[in-house]
C-alpha positions in Angstrom: -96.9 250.3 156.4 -94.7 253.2 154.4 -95.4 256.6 155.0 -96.5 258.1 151.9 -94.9 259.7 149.7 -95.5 263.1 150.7 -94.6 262.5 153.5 -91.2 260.8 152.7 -90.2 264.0 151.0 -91.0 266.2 152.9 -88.8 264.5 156.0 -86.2 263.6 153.5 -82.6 264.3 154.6 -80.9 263.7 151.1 -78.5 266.3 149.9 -80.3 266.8 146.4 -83.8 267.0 147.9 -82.5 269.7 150.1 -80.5 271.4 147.6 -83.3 271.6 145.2 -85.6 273.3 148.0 -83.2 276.0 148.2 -82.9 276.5 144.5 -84.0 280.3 145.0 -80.3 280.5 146.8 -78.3 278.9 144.3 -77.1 282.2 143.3 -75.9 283.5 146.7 -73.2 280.3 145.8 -71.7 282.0 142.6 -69.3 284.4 144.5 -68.3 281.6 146.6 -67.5 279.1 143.7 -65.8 281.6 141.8 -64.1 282.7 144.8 -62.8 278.9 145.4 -61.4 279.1 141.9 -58.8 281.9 143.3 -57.8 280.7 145.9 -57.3 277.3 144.5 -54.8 279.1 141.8 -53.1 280.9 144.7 -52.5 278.1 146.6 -50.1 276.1 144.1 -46.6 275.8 144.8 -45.7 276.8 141.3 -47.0 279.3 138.7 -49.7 277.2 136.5 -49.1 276.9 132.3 -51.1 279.6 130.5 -53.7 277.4 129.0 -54.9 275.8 132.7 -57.9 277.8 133.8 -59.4 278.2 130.3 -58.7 274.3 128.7 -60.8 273.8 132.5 -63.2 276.3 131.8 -63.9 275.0 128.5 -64.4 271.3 129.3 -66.7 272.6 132.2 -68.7 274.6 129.8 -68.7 271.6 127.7 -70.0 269.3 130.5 -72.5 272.0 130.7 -74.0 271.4 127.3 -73.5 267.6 127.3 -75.7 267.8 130.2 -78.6 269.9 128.7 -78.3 268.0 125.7 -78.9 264.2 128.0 -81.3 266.5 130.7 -78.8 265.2 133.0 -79.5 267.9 136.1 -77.2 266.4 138.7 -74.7 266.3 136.0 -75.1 270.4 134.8 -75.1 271.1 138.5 -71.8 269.8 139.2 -70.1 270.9 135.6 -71.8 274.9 136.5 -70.2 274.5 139.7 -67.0 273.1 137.9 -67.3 276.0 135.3 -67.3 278.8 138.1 -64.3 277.9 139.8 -62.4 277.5 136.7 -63.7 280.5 136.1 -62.5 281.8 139.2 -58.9 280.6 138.7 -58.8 282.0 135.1 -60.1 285.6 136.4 -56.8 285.1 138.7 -54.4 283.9 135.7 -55.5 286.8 133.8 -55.4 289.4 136.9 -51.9 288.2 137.7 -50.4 288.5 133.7 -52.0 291.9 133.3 -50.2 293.7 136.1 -46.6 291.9 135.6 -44.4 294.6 135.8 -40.2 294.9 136.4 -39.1 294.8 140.2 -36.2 295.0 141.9 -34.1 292.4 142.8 -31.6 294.0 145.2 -31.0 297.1 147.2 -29.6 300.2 145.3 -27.7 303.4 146.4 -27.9 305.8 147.2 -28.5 306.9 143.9 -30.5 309.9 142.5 -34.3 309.0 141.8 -36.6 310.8 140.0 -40.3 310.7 139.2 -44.0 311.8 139.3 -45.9 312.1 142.6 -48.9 310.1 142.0 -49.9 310.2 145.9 -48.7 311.9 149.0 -49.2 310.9 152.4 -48.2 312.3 155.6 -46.5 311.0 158.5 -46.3 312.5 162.4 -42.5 312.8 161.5 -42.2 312.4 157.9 -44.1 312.2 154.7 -44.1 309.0 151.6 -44.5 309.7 148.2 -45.7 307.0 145.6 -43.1 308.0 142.1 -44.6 306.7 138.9 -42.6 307.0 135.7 -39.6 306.7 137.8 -36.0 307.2 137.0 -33.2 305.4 138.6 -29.6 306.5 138.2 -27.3 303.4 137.2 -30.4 301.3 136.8 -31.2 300.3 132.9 -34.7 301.4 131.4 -36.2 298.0 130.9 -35.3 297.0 134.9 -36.9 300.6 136.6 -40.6 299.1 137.6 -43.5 301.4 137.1 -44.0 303.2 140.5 -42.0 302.9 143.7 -42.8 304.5 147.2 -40.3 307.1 149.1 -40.1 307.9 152.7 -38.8 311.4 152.7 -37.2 312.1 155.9 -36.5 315.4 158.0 -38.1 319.3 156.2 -39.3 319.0 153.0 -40.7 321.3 150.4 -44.6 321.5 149.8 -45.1 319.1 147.4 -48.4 317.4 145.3 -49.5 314.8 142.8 -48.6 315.5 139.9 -45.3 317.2 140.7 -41.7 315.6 139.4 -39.4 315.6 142.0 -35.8 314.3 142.5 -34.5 312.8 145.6 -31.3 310.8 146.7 -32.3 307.9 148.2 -31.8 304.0 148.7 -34.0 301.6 147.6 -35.1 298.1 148.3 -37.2 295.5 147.0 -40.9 294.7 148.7 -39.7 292.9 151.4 -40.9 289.3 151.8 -43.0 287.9 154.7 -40.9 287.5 157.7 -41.9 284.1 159.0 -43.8 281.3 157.3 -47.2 281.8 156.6 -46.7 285.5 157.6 -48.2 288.5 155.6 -46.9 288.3 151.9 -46.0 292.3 151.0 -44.0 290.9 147.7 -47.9 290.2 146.8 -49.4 292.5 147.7 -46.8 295.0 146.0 -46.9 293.3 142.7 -50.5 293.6 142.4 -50.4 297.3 143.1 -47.8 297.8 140.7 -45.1 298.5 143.3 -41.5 297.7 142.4 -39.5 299.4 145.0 -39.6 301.2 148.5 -36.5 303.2 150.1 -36.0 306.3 151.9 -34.5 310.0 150.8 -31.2 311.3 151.7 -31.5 314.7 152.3 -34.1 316.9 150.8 -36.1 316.2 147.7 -36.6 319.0 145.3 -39.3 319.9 142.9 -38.0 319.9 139.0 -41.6 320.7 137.4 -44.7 321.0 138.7 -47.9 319.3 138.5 -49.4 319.9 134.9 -52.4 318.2 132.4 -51.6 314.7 131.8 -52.7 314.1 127.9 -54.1 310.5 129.4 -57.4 311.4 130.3 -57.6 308.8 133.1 -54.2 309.7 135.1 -55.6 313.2 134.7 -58.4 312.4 136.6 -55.9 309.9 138.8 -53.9 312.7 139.6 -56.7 315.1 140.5 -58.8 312.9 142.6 -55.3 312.6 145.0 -54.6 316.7 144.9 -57.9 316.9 145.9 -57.6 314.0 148.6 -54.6 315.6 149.7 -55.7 319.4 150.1 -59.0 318.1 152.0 -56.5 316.8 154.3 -54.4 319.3 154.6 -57.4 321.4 155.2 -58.6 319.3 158.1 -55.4 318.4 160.1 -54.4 322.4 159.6 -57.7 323.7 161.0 -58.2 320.7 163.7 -54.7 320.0 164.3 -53.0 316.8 166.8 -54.8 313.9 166.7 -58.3 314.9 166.4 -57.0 316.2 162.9 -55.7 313.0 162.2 -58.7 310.7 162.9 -61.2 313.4 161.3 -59.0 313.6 157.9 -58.4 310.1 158.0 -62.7 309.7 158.3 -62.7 312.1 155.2 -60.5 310.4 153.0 -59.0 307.4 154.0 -55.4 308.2 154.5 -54.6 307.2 158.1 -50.6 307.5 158.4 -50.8 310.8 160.3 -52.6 309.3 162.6 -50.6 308.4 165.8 -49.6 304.9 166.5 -51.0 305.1 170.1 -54.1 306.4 169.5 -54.4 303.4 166.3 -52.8 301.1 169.2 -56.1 302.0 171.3 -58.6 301.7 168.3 -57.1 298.3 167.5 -57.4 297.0 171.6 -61.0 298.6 172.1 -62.3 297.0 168.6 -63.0 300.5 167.3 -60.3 300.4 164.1 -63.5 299.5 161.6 -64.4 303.3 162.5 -60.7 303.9 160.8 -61.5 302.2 157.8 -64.0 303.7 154.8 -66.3 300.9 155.0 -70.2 300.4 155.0 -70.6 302.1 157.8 -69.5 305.8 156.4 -71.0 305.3 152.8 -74.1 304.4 154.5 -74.0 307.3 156.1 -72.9 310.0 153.9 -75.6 308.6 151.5 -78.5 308.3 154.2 -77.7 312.3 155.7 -77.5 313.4 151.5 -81.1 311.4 151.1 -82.8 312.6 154.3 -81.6 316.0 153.7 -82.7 316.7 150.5 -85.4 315.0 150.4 -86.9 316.9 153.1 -85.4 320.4 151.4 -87.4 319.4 148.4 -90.3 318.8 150.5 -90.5 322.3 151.4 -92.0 323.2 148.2 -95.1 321.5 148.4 -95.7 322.0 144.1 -92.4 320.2 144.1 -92.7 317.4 146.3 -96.7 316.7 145.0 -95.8 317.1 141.1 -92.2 315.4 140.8 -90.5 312.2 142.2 -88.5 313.9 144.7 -87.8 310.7 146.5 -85.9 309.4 143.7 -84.1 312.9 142.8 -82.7 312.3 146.8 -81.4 309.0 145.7 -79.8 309.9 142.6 -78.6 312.6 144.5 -77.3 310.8 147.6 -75.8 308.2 144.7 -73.7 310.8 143.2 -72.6 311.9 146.6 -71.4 308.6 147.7 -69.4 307.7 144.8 -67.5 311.0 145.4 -66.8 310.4 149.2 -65.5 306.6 147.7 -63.7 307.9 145.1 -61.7 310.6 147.4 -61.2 307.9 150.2 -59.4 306.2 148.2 -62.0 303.2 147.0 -60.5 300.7 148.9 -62.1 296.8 148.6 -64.3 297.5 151.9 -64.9 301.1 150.2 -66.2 299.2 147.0 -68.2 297.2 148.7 -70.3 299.6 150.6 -70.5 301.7 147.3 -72.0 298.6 145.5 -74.3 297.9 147.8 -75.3 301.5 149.0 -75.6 302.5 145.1 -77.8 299.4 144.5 -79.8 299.6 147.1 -80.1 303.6 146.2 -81.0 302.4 142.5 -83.8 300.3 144.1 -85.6 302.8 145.4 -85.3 304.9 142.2 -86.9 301.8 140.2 -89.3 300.9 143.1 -88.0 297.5 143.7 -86.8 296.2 147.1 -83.2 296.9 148.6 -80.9 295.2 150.5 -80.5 291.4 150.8 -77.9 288.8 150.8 -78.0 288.2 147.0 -77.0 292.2 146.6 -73.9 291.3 148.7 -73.3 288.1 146.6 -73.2 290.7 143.2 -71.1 292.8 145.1 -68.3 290.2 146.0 -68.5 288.8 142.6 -67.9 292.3 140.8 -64.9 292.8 143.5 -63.5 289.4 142.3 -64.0 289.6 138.8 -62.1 293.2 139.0 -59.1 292.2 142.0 -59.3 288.4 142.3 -56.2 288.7 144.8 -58.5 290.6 147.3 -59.9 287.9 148.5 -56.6 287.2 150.0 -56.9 290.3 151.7 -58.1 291.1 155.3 -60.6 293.9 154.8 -62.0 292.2 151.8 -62.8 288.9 154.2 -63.4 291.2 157.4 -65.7 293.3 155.3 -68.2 290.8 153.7 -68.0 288.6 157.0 -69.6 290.9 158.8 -71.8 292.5 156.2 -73.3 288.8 155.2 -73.8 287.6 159.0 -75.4 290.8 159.7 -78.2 290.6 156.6 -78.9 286.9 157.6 -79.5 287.8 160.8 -81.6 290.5 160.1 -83.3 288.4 157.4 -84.0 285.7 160.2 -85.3 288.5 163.4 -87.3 290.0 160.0 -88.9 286.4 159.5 -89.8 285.9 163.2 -91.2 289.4 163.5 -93.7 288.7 160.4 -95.0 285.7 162.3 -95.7 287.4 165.7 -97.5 290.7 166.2 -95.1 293.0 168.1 -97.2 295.4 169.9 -95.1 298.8 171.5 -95.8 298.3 175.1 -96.5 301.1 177.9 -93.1 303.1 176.7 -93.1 306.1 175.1 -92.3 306.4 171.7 -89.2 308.1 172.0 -87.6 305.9 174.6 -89.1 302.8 172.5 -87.0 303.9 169.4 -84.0 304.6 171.6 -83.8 301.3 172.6 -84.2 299.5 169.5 -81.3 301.7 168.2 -79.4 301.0 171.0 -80.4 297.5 170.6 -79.4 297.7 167.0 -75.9 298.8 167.6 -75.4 296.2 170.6 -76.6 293.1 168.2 -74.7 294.6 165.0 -71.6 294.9 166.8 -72.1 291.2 168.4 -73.2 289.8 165.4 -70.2 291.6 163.2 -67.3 291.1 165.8 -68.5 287.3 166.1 -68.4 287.4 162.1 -65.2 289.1 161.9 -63.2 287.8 164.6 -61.4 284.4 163.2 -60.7 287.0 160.6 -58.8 289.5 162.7 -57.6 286.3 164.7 -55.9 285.1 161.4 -54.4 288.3 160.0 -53.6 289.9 163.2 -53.3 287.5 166.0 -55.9 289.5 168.6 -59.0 289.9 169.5 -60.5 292.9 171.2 -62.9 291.5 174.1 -64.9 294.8 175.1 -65.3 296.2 171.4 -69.3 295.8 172.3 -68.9 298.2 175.3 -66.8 300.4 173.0 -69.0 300.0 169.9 -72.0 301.1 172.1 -70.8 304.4 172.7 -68.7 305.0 169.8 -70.9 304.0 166.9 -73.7 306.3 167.8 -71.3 309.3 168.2 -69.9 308.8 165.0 -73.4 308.2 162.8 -75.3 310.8 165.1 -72.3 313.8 165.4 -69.1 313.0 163.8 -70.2 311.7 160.5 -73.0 314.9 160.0 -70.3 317.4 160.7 -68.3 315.5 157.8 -70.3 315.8 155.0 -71.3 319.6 156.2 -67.9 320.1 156.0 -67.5 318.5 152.5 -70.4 320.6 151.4 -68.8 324.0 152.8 -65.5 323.4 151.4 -66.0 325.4 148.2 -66.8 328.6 149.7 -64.2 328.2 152.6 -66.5 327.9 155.8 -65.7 324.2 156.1 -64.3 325.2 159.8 -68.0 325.4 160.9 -68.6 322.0 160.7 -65.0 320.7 161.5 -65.1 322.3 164.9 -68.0 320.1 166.6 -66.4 317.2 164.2 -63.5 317.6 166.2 -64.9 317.3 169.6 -66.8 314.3 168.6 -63.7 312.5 167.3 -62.4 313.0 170.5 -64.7 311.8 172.3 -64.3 308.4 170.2 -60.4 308.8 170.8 -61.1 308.8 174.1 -63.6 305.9 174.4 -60.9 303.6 172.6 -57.9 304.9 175.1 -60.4 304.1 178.9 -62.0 300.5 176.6 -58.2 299.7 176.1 -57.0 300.4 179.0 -59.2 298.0 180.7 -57.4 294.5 182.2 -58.0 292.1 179.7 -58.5 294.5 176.9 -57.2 292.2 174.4 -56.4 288.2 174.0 -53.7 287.2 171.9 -53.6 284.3 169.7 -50.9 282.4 167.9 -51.3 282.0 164.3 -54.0 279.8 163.5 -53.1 277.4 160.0 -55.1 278.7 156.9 -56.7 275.5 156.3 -58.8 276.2 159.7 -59.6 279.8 158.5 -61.3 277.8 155.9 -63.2 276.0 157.8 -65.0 278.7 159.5 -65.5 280.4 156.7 -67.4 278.2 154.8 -69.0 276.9 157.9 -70.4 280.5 158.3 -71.3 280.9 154.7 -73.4 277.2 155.0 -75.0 279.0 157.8 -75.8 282.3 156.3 -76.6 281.4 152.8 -79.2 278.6 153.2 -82.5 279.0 154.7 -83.6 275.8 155.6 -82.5 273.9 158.7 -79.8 272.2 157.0 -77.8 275.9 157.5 -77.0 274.5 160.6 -74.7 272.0 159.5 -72.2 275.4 158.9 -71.9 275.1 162.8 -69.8 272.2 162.5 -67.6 273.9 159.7 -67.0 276.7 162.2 -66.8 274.3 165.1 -64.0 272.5 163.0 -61.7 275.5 162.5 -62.0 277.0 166.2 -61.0 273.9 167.4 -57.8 273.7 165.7 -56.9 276.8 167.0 -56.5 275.1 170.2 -54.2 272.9 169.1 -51.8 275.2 167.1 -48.5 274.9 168.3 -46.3 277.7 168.2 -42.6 276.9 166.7 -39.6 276.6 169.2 -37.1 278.5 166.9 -37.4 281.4 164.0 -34.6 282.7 162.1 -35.2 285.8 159.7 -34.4 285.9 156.3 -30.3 287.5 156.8 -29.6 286.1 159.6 -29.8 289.0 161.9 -32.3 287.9 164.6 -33.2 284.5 166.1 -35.5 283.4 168.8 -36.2 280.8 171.0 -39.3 279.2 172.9 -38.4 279.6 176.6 -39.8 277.3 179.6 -43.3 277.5 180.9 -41.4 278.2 184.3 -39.4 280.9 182.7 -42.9 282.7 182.0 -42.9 280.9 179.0 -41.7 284.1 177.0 -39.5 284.2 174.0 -35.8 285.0 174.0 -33.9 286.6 171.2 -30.7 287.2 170.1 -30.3 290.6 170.1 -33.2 293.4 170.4 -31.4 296.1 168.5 -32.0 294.7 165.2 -34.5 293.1 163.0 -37.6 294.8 164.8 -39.9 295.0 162.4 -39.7 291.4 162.2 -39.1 291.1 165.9 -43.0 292.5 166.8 -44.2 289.9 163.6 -42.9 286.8 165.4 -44.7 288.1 168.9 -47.6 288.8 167.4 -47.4 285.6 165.7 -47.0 283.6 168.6 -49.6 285.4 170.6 -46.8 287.8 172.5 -46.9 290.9 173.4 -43.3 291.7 174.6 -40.0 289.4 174.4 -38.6 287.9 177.4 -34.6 287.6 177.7 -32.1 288.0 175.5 -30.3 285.6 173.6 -27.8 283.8 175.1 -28.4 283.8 178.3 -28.4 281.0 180.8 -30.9 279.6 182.9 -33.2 279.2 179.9 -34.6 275.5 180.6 -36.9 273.2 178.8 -39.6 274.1 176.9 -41.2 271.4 174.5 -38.7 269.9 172.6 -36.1 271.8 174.2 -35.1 269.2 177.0 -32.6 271.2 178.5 -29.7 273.7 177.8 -26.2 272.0 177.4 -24.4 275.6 177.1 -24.2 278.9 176.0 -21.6 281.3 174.8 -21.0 284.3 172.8 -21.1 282.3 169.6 -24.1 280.2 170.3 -25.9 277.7 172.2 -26.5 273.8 172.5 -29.7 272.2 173.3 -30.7 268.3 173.4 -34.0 268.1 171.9 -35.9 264.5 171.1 -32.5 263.3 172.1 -30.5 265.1 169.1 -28.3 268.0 170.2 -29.4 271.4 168.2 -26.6 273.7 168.0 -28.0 277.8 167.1 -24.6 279.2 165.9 -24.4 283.3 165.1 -20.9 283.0 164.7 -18.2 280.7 162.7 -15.9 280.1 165.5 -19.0 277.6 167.3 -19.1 276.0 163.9 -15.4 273.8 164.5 -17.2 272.1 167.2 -20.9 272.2 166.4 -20.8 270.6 163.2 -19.2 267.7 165.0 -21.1 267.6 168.4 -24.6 268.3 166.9 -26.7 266.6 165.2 -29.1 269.9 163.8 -27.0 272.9 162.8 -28.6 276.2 162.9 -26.3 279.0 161.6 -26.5 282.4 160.9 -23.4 282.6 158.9 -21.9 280.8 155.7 -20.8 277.0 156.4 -18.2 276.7 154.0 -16.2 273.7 155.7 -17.2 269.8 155.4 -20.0 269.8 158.2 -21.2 266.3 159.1 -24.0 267.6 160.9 -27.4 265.3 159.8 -29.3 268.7 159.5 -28.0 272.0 158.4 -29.5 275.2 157.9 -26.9 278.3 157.7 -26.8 281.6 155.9 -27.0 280.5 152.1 -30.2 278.6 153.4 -31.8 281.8 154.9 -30.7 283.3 151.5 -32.8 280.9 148.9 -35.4 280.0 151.5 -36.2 283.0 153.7 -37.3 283.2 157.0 -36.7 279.5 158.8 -39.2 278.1 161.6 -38.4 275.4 163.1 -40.8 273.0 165.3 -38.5 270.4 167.5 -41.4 267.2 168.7 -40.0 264.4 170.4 -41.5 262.6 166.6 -38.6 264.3 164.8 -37.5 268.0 163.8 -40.2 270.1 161.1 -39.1 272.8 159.1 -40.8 275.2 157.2 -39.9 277.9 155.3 -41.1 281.3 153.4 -40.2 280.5 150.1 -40.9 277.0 150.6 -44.6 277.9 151.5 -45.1 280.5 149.0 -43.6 278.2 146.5 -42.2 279.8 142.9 -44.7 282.1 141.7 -44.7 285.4 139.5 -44.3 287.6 143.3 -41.9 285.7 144.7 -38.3 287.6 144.5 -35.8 284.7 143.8 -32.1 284.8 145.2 -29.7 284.6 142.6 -27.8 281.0 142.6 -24.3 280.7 144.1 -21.8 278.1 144.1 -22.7 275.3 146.3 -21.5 274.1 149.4 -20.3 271.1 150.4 -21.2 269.2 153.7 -25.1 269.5 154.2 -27.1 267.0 153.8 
C-alpha cells in the first residue's frame, strides 16, 4: 500500500521540494548569482557589445513578470536567478567602462616625469610613489594615463601626498602575466587606474608642496594617506627594524617595509592573514573601543542607569573602526570586516541580533556591486572563504549546543574559559585554513602545514597584547605619548616574528603545489558554498563539488617547456632521475618570472642550467639528441623539438625538426610543421608548451586572456613567411 502522503514529502528527495524547504536561505544565494554573472563576463575571450548584460537583464526581468503574471513559480525562480547574473555581468560591463583610462604601450626614457604624490610607501632600500596628474616629457596629453607608480632609488628628499615632484626616470607598461593562467597585473592595473610603473634616475626633487585640493574628495584622499604615512613614520622611527615594520604595517596596512624574510616566514608558518587588515583587527579594534568605554561609562552609575550606554559604546566603537579601515587603506578583506563589524555594531544599537551568514551575503554583494573585479582577487575569495565556513560552523556547534545541556564540569571557571578560547582559536584556525587553502593553493601554489601550531600561539598574542597596545597607541598619538603603548606592542610583534621564523623552520613547513586549472577552483568553491549555505542534509552534496576540484589537482600536469614573453629565459622539465628539477637557460635574467614558473610548478629552487648535457627523459621528452651553445634537440612523441636561443641553430633546425622553438626572429623559409619564434612571443606572450605522446599543446597568455579592454596589444608587423 503507498505511504501517505505526508509521509512521501517529507522523505522526498526532489530538487524543488528541497529547495522550497530552504526558502528562508534563498537569499544567502544572491551574492553568489550575481557573483556568477562576473565571472561569466570575465571569462570571454573577447570584450562583449555594450548592450549584452542589459538586453539579458531586461529579458530576465521580463521572464520575471511573465511568470507573476501565469503564477508560474518554477518559472520566476529560474528568470530571478537568470536576472541576478545578468545582473552580475552588467555591474562588470559598467565597472570596466567607468575606469577606462590611457596606458602605455611601450617603455619610455628616461625622460623627465612630473606629478602629484597621491601615496608614499617605503621600502628597506628604497621608497615608491603613486604620481597622479602626471606629466611625461615627449609623451602627448591625451596618451599620459591618470596615475603611474615610481620606485625612487638611492637618498631621497622627505617627501608626502600631496607634494609635486619631478624625477627622471624610465617607464614601462603593467607588465603582463608571465606564464599562462598566471597572475594578470595588466588587470589588476587597469582597474586601479594605473597606466605606468618605472624607476627614478637620480634624485627626485620637490617643485611645490602639498596644498588644499579644491575637490573636496581628493582633499580628503590626500589627507587620509599624510596621515597613513606620518602614523608610520611614527612607528617604524620609535620601534625601528622589523618589529617597526610588522607593527606599522598592523596600523595601517602598508607592508613594503617589512622584510622579505620575515614575510617569507609569515607566508611558511600560515601567519600572513595577521599581515593583512582583515576581520580579525577590525574585530578587534572595535571589541577593545566597545569594552572599554562601555565600562568607562559604567563608572558613573547616574550614567549607566539613566542612558543607553551600551549603544553610545557601539556607536562609538563604529566610528572607531571605520577610521582604523579608512587609514589601513580599506582594502576588499578591510571592507568586508568593516561591513560586517558595523552591522553587527548597528545590531546592537537597534536591539536586533548580529552576526549570521546572511550579513556576510550583504557584505559580498555590496563589495561586488562596488569592485565586481574583486572577486577575481585572492583576498576577496580567501577572505569570505573563511569568514562563511567559520559562521556555518558556528551556526551548526550553536544548533547542537541548544539541543544538549552542556553542564561546566569539576574545572574551575577560569581554566574552563581558557580552554574554550583556546579551543576557539584551534577550530577557527582549522576550520579557516581548511576554507582558505584551495584558495592560497590557486593564487600562490603553497600551503602552510603547521599554521594551527602557529595560529595557536600567535593569534592570542596578537588579540590579547599586540592589538591593545595598537589602538592605545592610536589613542595617544595626538598628545605625543604614543611611545607608551608602542613599546610592549613591539615586544609582542616579536614574539609573533619569532613564532613564524621556529613554525617555518620546521621540516616540512610548507607543500608545494603546481597550478591547479581554474575550472577546479570552481569546483570547490561552490561545493563549499552548497555545504555552508543550506541547512538541510542536502548541504552535503557540496562534498562532492569539493571532492571534484581536489581531485583534479592530482592530475595537473605541469608543462615540459615555458618561454617568457621576449625571449629571454626558457625552461625545461628535467627527468624524475635527474631530481626531476627544472633547467633554465640562463639564471641571470628574467627572475622575476624565473621564481613565477617554480612557484607555478610547485618548485622551490631551479635545477641546472640550460644547455647542459646529461638531461634525459622526462614525459614527453624521450631523450636528448644534442646540445650546444645555440640550442638543443629533443625527440618527443616521436617528433624532434628543436629550442633554438640563437639564429645560427635555425639553418639546421628548421630542417631537422619537426617543432621549432625560437627565441629569435625566423625570417628565412622554415619548413618546420610547428613554429614558435620571437614575433610569436611578441603577439602572444609567454608560451607553455605540454609535449604527450597524443600530440604537442600550446597555450599562451594572450591566447588565454583573449582581447579584452586590459590586455596591452603588440603593434602588427610585417609577416613572415615559412610557419605554418
Amino acid at each position: 500500500m503507498a505511504a501517505p502522503s505526508k509521509y512521501r514529502a517529507k522523505f522526498s528527495f526532489s530538487p524543488l521540494v528541497l529547495i522550497r524547504r530552504e526558502r528562508t536561505r534563498w537569499a544567502l544565494w544572491v551574492p553568489v548569482l550575481f557573483g556568477l554573472g562576473i565571472a561569466a563576463y570575465f571569462s570571454l575571450a573577447v570584450e562583449p557589445p555594450l548592450w549584452a548584460g542589459p538586453l539579458g537583464l531586461g529579458a530576465a526581468l521580463s521572464g520575471v513578470f511573465v511568470s507573476m503574471r501565469l503564477q508560474k513559480i518554477s518559472g520566476l525562480v529560474l528568470a530571478m536567478v537568470l536576472a541576478i547574473v545578468a545582473a552580475g555581468f552588467s555591474a562588470a560591463q559598467i565597472r570596466t567602462i567607468s575606469v577606462q583610462a590611457p596606458v602605455l604601450t611601450a617603455r619610455i626614457g628616461p625622460t623627465a616625469v612630473s606629478g602629484r604624490i597621491a601615496a608614499v610607501e617605503s621600502f628597506p632600500k628604497a621608497s615608491r610613489v603613486t604620481l597622479e596628474k602626471p606629466r611625461i616629457a615627449g609623451l602627448r596629453p591625451d596618451l599620459v594615463p591618470e596615475k603611474i607608480r615610481v620606485k625612487l632609488k638611492g637618498a631621497q628628499p622627505v617627501m608626502q601626498a600631496g607634494d609635486w615632484i619631478r624625477v627622471r626616470a624610465i617607464l614601462s607598461p603593467p607588465s603582463p602575466p608571465a606564464a599562462p593562467g598566471a597572475f594578470d597585473f595588466q588587470r589588476q592595473s587597469y582597474f586601479r587606474g594605473l597606466g605606468g610603473f618605472g624607476f627614478s634616475l637620480g634624485q627626485a626633487e620637490i617643485i611645490a608642496k602639498a596644498e588644499a585640493d579644491e575637490n573636496a574628495f581628493a582633499s580628503f584622499h590626500l589627507g587620509l594617506a599624510k596621515i597613513r604615512q606620518d602614523i608610520g613614520a611614527r612607528v617604524r622611527g620609535k620601534l625601528g627594524g622589523r618589529a617597526g615594520a610588522v607593527a606599522a604595517a598592523l596600523m595601517t596596512g602598508e607592508r613594503s617595509a617589512i622584510p622579505e624574510d620575515v614575510l617569507k616566514s609569515m607566508r611558511d608558518s600560515g601567519l600572513a592573514h595577521l599581515l593583512a587588515i582583515s576581520g580579525l583587527h577590525i574585530g578587534l579594534v572595535a571589541t577593545i573601543l566597545f569594552i572599554g568605554f562601555r565600562g568607562l561609562m559604567a563608572l558613573s552609575s547616574p550614567l549607566a542607569l539613566r542612558y543607553p550606554i551600551k549603544k553610545w559604546a557601539a556607536a562609538i566603537a563604529i566610528a572607531g573602526a571605520l577610521a582604523y579601515a579608512l587609514i589601513a587603506g580599506a582594502t576588499v578583506p578591510t571592507q568586508r570586516a568593516f561591513l560586517m563589524v558595523g552591522l553587527v555594531l548597528i545590531a546592537v544599537m537597534v536591539d536586533r541580533r548580529g552576526i549570521s551568514v546572511r550579513l556576510v551575503a550583504w557584505a559580498a554583494l555590496v563589495i561586488l556591486i562596488l569592485q565586481p573585479e574583486s572577486l577575481l582577487g585572492a583576498s576577496f575569495q580567501m577572505s569570505f572563504a573563511a569568514v562563511t565556513a567559520l559562521i556555518a560552523t558556528y551556526e551548526v556547534i550553536a544548533e547542537r549546543r541548544r539541543l544538549k545541556d552542556h553542564d561546566g564540569g569539576t574545572l574551575p571557571p577560569w581554566l574552563r574559559k581558557a580552554g574554550f578560547y583556546l579551543g576557539g582559536v584551534a577550530l577557527t584556525t582549522l576550520v579557516a585554513g581548511s576554507a582558505t587553502g584551495p584558495f592560497a593553493v590557486y593564487h600562490f601554489n603553497r600551503f602552510a602545514d603547521y599554521g594551527l601550531a602557529a595560529n595557536l600561539v600567535a593569534v592570542p598574542v596578537t588579540a590579547l597584547w599586540v592589538m591593545p597596545c595598537a589602538v592605545a597607541a592610536f589613542l595617544l598619538m595626538p598628545f605625543g605619548l604614543e611611545g607608551l603603548a608602542l613599546t610592549p606592542m613591539g615586544q609582542g610583534v616579536e614574539i609573533v616574528i619569532r613564532v613564524a621564523e621556529t613554525v617555518a623552520a620546521w621540516p616540512g613547513a610548507v607543500t608545494l603545489v603546481p597550478a591547479m586549472p581554474p575550472w577546479a577552483l570552481a569546483a570547490i568553491a561552490l561545493g563549499g558554498l552548497w555545504l555552508c549555505l543550506w541547512r538541510g542534509r542536502w548541504r552535503a552534496w557540496g562534498l562532492a563539488g569539493i571532492a571534484c576540484g581536489m581531485v583534479a589537482m592530482a592530475f595537473v600536469t605541469p608543462p615540459d617547456i615555458l618561454i617568457d614573453a621576449k625571449g629571454r629565459l626558457l625552461a625545461v622539465q628535467t627527468a624524475e632521475e635527474a631530481g626531476g628539477a627544472v633547467a633554465f637557460s640562463t639564471l641571470r635574467r628574467a627572475r622575476f618570472d624565473r621564481e613565477i614558473w617554480l612557484r607555478r610548478l610547485g618548485r622551490e629552487t631551479p635545477g641546472a642550467i640550460w644547455p647542459k648535457t646529461g638531461l634525459g627523459p622526462k614525459a614527453g621528452l624521450a631523450r636528448q639528441l644534442s646540445c650546444d651553445l645555440e640550442g638543443c634537440l629533443f625527440r618527443a612523441s616521436g617528433q624532434v623539438v628543436a629550442l633554438a636561443y640563437g639564429e645560427g641553430a635555425l639553418a639546421e633546425d628548421c630542417w631537422a625538426a619537426d617543432i621549432v622553438i625560437a627565441t629569435v626572429p625566423v625570417r628565412r623559409n622554415c619548413p618546420a610543421a610547428t613554429l614558435v619564434d620571437r614575433f610569436d612571443l611578441w603577439r602572444h606572450g609567454a608560451h607553455a608548451i605540454w609535449l604527450d605522446p597524443s600530440g604537442i599543446r600550446i597555450e599562451t597568455v594572450n591566447g588565454v586572456r583573449g582581447d579584452r579592454p586590459w590586455v596591452i596589444k603588440a603593434k602588427s608587423r610585417k609577416p613572415r613567411s615559412g610557419k605554418i
